[in-house]
C-alpha positions in Angstrom: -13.0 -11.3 -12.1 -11.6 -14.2 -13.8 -8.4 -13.7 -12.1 -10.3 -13.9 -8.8 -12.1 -17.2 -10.0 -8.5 -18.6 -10.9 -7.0 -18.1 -7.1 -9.9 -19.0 -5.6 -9.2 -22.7 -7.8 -5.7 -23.0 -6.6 -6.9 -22.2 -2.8 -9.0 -25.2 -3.2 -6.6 -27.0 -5.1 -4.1 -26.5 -2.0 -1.6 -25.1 -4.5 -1.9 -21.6 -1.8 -2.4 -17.9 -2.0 1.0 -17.9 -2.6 1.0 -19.5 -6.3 -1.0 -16.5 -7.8 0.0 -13.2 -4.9 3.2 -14.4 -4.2 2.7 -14.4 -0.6 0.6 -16.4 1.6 -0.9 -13.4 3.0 -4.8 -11.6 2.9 -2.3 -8.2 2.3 -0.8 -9.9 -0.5 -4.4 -10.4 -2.0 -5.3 -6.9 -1.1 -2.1 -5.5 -3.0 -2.4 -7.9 -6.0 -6.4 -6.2 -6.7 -5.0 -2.9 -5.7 -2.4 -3.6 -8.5 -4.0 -5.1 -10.9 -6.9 -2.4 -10.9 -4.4 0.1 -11.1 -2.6 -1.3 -14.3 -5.8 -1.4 -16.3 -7.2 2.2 -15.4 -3.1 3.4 -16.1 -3.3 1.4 -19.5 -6.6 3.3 -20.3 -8.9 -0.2 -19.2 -12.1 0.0 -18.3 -13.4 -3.1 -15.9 -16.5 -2.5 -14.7 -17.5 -6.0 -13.5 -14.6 -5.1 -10.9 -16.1 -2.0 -9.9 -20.0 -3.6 -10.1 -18.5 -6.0 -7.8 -16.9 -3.5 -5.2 -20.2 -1.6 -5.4 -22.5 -5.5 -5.0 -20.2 -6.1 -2.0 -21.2 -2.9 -0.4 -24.9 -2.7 -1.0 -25.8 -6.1 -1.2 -23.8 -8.4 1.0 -22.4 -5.1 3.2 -18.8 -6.0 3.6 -17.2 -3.0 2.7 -16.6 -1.9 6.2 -14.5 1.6 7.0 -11.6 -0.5 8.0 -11.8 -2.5 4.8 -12.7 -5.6 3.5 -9.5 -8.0 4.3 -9.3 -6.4 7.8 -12.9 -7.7 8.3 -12.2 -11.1 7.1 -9.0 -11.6 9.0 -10.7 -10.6 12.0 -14.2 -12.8 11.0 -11.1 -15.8 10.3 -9.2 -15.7 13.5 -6.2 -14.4 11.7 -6.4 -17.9 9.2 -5.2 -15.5 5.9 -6.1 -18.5 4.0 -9.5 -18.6 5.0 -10.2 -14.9 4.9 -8.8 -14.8 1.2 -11.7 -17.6 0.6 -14.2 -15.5 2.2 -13.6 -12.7 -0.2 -13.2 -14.8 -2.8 -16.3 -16.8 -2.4 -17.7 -13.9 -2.6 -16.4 -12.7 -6.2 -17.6 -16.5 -7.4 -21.1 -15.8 -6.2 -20.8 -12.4 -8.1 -19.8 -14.0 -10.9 -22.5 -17.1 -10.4 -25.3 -14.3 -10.2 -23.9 -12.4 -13.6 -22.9 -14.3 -15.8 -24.3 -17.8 -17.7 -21.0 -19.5 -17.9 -18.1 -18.3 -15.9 -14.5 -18.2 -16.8 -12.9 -20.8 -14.2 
């Protein structure tokens, strides 16, 4: 989650998407959690505050739609990736806000 927290700070810090993803893209965000989930389950990780987020984004705030989450926010964001990236990641700082006493920035 920290890594969340950290892109959301260079979003706000107008240093872009791009500085941590690569790409100034919602996809790019999409593919950098897809990888970075993937490289700590294939390294034999365990991050659950990942997966009690997915699972507080569904049941709590319901926006895990069908379609998927950055699909949603794009839409929601009149195609502004920028925007839609902050929506998800507003999210995961709330997450974090709610969990934990001091959060990693």
């Amino acid at each position: 989650m920290d890594v969340l927290l950290y892109t959301r700070q260079r979003i706000l810090e107008k240093r872009g998407l791009w500085s941590v993803t690569g790409f100034d893209t919602i996809e790019s965000l999409v593919s950098f959690t897809i990888g970075w989930a993937s490289n700590t389950q294939f390294n034999g990780g365990n991050d659950q505050e990942w997966r009690d987020f997915l699972d507080w984004l569904d049941a709590e705030k319901h926006e895990s739609p069908y379609e998927g989450w950055h699909v949603k926010y794009l839409r929601d964001c009149n195609g502004d990736h920028e925007r839609a990236a902050l929506k998800f990641l507003d999210f995961a700082a709330e997450f974090v806000a709610l969990r934990r006493k001091t959060p990693s920035p």
